[in-house]
C-alpha positions in Angstrom: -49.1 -92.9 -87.8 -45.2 -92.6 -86.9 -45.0 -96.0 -89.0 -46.5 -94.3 -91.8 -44.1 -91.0 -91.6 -40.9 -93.6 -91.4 -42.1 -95.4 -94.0 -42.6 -92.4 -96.4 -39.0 -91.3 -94.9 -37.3 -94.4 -96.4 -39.4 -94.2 -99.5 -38.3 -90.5 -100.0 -34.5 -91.1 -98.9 -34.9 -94.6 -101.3 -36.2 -91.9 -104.1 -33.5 -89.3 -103.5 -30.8 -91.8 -103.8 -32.1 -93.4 -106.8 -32.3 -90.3 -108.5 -28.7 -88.9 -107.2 -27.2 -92.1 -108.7 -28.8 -91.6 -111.8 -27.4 -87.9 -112.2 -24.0 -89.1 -111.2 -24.0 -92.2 -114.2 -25.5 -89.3 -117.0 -22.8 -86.7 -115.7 -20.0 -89.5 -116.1 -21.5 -90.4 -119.2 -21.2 -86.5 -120.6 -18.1 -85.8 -119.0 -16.2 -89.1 -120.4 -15.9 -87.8 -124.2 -13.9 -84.7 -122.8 -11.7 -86.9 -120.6 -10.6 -89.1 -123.8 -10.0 -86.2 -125.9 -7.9 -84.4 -123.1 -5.9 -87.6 -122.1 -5.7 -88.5 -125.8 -3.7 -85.4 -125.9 -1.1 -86.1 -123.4 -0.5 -89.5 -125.2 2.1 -90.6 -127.7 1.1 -91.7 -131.5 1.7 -95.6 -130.3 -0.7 -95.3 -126.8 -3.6 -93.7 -128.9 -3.3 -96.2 -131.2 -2.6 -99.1 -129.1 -5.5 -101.8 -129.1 -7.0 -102.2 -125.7 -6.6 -98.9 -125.4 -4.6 -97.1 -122.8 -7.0 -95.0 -120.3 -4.4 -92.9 -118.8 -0.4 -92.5 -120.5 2.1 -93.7 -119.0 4.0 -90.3 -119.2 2.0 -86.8 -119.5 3.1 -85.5 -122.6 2.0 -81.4 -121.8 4.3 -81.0 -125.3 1.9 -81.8 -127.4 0.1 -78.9 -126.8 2.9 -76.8 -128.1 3.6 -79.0 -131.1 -0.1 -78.4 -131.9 -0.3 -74.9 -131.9 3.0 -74.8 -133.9 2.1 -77.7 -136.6 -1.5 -75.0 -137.7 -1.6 -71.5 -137.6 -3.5 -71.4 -134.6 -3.5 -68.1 -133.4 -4.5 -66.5 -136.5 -7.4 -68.9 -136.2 -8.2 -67.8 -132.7 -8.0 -64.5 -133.7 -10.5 -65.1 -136.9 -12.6 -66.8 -134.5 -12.6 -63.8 -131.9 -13.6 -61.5 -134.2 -16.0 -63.3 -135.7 -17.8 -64.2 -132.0 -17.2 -60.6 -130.6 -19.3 -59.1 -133.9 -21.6 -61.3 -133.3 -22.3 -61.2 -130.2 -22.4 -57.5 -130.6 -24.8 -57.6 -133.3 -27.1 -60.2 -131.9 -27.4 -57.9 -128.3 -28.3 -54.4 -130.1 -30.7 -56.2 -132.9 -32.8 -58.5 -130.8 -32.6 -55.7 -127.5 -34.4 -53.3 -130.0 -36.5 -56.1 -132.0 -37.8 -57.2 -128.2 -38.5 -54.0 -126.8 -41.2 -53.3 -129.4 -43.1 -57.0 -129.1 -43.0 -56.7 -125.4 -43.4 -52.7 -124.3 -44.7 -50.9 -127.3 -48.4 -51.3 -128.5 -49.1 -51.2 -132.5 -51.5 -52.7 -134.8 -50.5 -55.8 -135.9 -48.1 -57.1 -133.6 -49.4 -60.7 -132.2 -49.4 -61.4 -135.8 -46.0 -60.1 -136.3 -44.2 -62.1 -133.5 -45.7 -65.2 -134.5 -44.8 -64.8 -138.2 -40.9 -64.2 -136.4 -41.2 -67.2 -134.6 -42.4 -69.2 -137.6 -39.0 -68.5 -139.4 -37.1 -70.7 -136.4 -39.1 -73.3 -138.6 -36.7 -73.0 -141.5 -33.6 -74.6 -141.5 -30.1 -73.2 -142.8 -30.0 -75.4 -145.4 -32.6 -74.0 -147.2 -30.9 -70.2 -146.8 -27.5 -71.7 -147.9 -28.0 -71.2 -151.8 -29.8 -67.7 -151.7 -27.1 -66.6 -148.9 -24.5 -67.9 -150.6 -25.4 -66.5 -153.7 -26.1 -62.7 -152.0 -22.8 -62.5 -150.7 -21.0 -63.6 -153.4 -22.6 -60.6 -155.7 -21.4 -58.2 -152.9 -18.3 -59.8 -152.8 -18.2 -61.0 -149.2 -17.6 -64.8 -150.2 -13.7 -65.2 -148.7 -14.0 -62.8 -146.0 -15.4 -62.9 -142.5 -18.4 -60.9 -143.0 -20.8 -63.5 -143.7 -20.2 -64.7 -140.2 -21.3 -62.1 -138.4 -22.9 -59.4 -140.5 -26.4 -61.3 -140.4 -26.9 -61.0 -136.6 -27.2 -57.5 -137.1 -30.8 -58.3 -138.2 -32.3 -60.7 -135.0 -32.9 -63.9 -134.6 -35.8 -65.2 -133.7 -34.8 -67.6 -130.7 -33.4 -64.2 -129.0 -35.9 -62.3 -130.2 -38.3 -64.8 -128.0 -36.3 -64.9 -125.3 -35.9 -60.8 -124.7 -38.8 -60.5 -125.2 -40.5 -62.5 -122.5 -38.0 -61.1 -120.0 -39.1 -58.0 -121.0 -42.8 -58.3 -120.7 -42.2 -59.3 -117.0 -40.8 -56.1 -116.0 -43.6 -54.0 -114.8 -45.1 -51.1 -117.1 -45.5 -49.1 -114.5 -42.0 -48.2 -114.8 -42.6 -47.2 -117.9 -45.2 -45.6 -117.7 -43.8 -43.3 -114.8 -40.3 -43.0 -117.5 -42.8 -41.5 -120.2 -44.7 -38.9 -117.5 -41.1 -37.6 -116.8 -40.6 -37.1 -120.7 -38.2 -39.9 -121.1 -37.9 -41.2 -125.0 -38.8 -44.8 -125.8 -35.0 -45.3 -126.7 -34.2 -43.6 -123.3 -36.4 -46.0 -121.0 -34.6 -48.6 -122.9 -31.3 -48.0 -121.8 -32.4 -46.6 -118.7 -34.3 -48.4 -117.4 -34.8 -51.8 -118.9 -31.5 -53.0 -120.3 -30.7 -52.1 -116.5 -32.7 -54.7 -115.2 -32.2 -57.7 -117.7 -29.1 -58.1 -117.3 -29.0 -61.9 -116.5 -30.8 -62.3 -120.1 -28.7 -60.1 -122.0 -25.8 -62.5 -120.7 -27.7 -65.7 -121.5 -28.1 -64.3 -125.1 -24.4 -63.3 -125.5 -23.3 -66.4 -124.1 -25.2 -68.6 -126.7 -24.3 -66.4 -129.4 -20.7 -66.5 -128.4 -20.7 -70.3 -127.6 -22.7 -70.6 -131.4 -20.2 -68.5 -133.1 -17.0 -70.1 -131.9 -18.3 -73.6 -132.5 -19.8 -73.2 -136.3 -18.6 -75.1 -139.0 -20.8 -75.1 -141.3 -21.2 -71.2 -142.3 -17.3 -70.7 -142.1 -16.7 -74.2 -144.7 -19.5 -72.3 -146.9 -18.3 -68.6 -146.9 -14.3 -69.1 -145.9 -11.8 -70.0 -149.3 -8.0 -68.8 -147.7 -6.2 -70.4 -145.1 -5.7 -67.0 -143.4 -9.1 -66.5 -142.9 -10.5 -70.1 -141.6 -12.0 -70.2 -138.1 -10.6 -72.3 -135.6 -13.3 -75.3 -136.8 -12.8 -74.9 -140.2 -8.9 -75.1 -139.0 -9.0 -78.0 -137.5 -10.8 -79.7 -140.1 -8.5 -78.4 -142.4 -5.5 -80.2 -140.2 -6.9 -83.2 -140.0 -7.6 -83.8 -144.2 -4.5 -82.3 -144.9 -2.4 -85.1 -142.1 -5.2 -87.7 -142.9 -6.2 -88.0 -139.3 -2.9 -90.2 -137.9 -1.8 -87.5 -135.8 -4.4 -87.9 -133.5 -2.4 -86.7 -130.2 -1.9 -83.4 -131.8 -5.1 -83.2 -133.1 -6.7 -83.6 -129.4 -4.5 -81.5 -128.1 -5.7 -78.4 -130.1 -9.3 -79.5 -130.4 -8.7 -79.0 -126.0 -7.2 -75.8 -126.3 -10.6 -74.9 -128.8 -13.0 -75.9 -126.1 -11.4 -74.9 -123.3 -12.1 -71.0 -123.2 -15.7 -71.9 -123.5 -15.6 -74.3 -120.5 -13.9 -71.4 -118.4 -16.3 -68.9 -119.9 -19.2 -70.8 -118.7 -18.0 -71.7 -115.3 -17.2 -67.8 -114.9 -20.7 -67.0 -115.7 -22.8 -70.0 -114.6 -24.4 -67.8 -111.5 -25.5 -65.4 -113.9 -26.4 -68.1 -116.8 -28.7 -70.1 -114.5 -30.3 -66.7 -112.7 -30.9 -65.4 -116.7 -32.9 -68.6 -117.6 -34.9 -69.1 -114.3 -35.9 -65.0 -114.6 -37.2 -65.7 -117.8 -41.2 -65.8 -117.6 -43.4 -67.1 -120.1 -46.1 -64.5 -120.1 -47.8 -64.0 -123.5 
C-alpha cells in the first residue's frame, strides 16, 4: 500500500510538471509577439531591418516613442478613441442591465422564446449588417462622424445580454420578492438591489466593451472619412499606407503606446475580471 501511494505521488508530481511546462511554453509563445513589437520599437531603421534579425538593440532608443507620437496626430486619435470606448461602454452597461433584468427577474408571456430569438442574432455576422448600416446612417447623416461607433450599443447585444442575464437569475428572488412587499418599483430593485450585487459582471461587460471599442478597425474604416476623426486603428493604418510600412521602429513604437492602456487596464482589474466570470452561473 505505501508503494502504491508513492507511486501515485510521482505520477501526480510527473503530471503537475508536465502540465506546468506546458503553460510556461504557451505563455512564452503569447507573450513573444508583444516582446518583438516592443523591442522593435526601441530599434533603429537598420537593426529592424537587419537579416538575422537582432533580438535585443544594441542601444534602447526610448525616442522613438516621441518621434511617433509627433510623426501622427496621435492624441487626437486617443481622444476619438476615448470617446468612442467611454459611449460605448456607457451605452452597452444601461441597455443590456435593463434588457437582462427582464429575461432573468420579470415573468411575461413569451419570453423563453424571446431570449432565444436574441441569442440567434449572435449568429449573424457584421458583414451582412455593413450595407443596411452603412446605408442608415448615411441617410441620417452620421457617415464621417463618430456616432456610428457608439450609438448602436445603446440597443444590447446579445453576448451581454446572455451574460447579465445569467448572473442575474442566480441572485435569489427572495430579495426581490421581499423589495416588492416593501413597495419598491421594478426600476428601484434594480438599482438597489441588484446592480448592487453584480458588480464583478457589470465590470466583465465594460471591460470587453472597452477592450472591443478601442481595438476595432473595421466599423471606424467603414463609417470614418476625415483624418480628424480616425480612431487610433484606423490611425495607424492610415500611417502605415501613407509611409509604405519602412518606418517600422516608429510604427511599433505607437502601436505599443495603443496596447498599452489596455494591458494596465486589465492588470488593474484582473481580481475583479476573473471573480465576474467565475460568478457567472449557467442556470436556464
Amino acid at each position: 500500500m505505501p508503494a502504491n501511494k508513492k507511486s501515485m505521488k510521482k505520477g501526480n508530481l510527473l503530471q503537475s510538471i508536465v502540465v506546468h511546462a506546458l503553460l510556461i511554453i504557451g505563455a512564452i509563445a503569447f507573450m513573444f509577439p508583444l516582446y518583438w513589437m516592443v523591442v522593435t520599437a526601441l530599434k533603429t531603421l537598420p537593426e529592424v531591418l537587419q537579416s538575422p534579425p537582432l533580438w535585443f538593440p544594441k542601444k534602447l532608443l526610448w525616442s522613438n516613442f516621441k518621434t511617433a507620437i509627433n510623426i501622427i496626430p496621435f492624441w487626437t486619435y486617443t481622444m476619438n478613441t476615448v470617446i468612442v470606448c467611454v459611449l460605448s461602454v456607457i451605452g452597452t452597461l444601461i441597455s443590456s442591465t435593463l434588457v437582462a433584468y427582464a429575461f432573468s427577474r420579470l415573468q411575461w408571456k413569451g419570453r423563453e422564446f424571446t431570449f432565444k430569438c436574441v441569442l440567434a442574432t449572435m449568429m449573424i455576422p457584421f458583414p451582412v449588417l455593413m450595407v443596411p448600416l452603412f446605408v442608415l446612417f448615411s441617410k441620417i447623416g452620421w457617415v464621417g462622424s463618430l456616432k456610428p461607433l457608439w450609438a448602436p450599443t445603446f440597443f444590447a447585444s446579445a453576448f451581454n445580454i446572455f451574460l447579465l442575464r445569467q448572473f442575474f437569475m442566480t441572485i435569489p428572488m427572495e430579495l426581490s420578492e421581499a423589495a416588492r412587499i416593501d413597495g419598491c418599483s421594478e426600476f428601484g430593485i434594480l438599482v438597489r438591489i441588484i446592480l448592487p450585487l453584480s458588480k464583478p459582471v457589470l465590470l466583465v461587460v465594460a471591460l470587453f466593451q472597452f477592450i472591443y471599442s478601442w481595438n476595432d478597425f473595421l466599423a471606424p474604416l467603414i463609417y470614418l472619412t476625415r483624418q480628424e476623426t480616425f480612431t487610433l486603428s484606423l490611425g495607424l493604418q492610415f500611417y502605415q499606407s501613407q509611409q509604405g510600412g519602412s518606418q517600422w521602429n516608429y510604427l511599433m513604437a505607437a502601436a505599443t503606446l495603443v496596447v498599452l492602456p489596455v494591458l494596465v487596464l486589465y492588470f488593474i482589474a484582473q481580481r475583479y475580471f476573473i471573480e465576474g466570470i467565475s460568478l457567472t452561473g449557467v442556470k436556464g
